[in-house]
N, C-alpha and C positions, 0 to 999 in steps of 0.2 A: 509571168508568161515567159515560157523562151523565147532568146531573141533568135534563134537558126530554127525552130520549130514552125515549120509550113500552118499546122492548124490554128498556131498561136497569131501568125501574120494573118491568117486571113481573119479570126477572133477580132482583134484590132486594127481590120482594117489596110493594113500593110498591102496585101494579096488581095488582089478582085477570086471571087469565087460566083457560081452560078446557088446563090441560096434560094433556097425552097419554103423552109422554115425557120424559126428563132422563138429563142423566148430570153431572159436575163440570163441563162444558165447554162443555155445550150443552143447549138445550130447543125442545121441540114444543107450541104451541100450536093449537086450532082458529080460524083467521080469522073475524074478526067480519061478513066479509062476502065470502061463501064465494061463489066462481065456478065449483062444480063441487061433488057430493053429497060429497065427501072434499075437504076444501083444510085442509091443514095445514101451518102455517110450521115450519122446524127453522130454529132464529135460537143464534148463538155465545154464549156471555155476554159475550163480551168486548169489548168497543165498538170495531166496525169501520166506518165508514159505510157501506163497499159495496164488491164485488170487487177496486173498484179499491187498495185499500188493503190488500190480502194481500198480503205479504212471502215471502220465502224461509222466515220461521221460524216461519210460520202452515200452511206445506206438510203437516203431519200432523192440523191442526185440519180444512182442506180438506177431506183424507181423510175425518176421523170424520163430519163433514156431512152426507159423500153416503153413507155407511155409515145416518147417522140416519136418511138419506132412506129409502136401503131398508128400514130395522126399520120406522118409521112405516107403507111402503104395505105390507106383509107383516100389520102389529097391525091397519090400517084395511081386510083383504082386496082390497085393489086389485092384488095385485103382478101377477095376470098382464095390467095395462094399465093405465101411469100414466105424469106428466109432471112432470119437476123444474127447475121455471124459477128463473131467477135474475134481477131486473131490476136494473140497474146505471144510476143518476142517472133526475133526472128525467122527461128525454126517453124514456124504455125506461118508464116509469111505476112507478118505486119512489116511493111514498108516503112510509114509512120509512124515513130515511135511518139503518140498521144492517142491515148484512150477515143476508139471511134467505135462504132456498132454499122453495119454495112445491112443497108437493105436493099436487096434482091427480089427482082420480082419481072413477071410478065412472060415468063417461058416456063415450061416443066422443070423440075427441079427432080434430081436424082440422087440415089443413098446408097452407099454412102457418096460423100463429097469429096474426098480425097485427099 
């Protein structure tokens, strides 16, 4: 894990986070600076910096993700209208640079997204 990596301290504990969910693999936090009445991250434990560093042997971590994704908007009553972004680098505006999936949810959501 990193040691300057926010997602990695709160992974082990360093960092108090508001968690939602967990499991061995992965965890849910509530965003500290929420862009929607539900924004919750489902972030790996695993220290990846971003999409772009999924391999072939992260393909079933991938999966559980977007499975988190759905248990999260299902626990936070969003499921029947919500949005699972992924920003990859800077430029797409990831702040944190470790693989997160962002759930949004509880207001109209508009296309594009900008």
């Amino acid at each position: 894990m990193g040691q300057d990596c926010l997602f990695c301290a709160i992974a082990d504990g360093r960092t108090d986070a508001d968690v939602v969910s967990e499991s061995d693999r992965w965890f849910a936090i509530r965003d500290i600076n929420p862009q929607a009445p539900v924004h919750v991250l489902v972030i790996p434990r695993e220290h990846l910096a971003s999409l772009d560093d999924l391999e072939e042997a992260h393909r079933d971590l991938a999966g559980e993700l977007m499975l988190a994704a759905r248990e999260v908007a299902r626990s936070e009553e969003v499921s029947g209208g919500y949005r699972v972004v992924v920003n990859t680098g800077g430029r797409a505006g990831q702040s944190v640079h470790h693989l997160h999936l962002h759930v949004l949810g509880g207001r109209g959501m508009r296309w594009p997204p900008g």
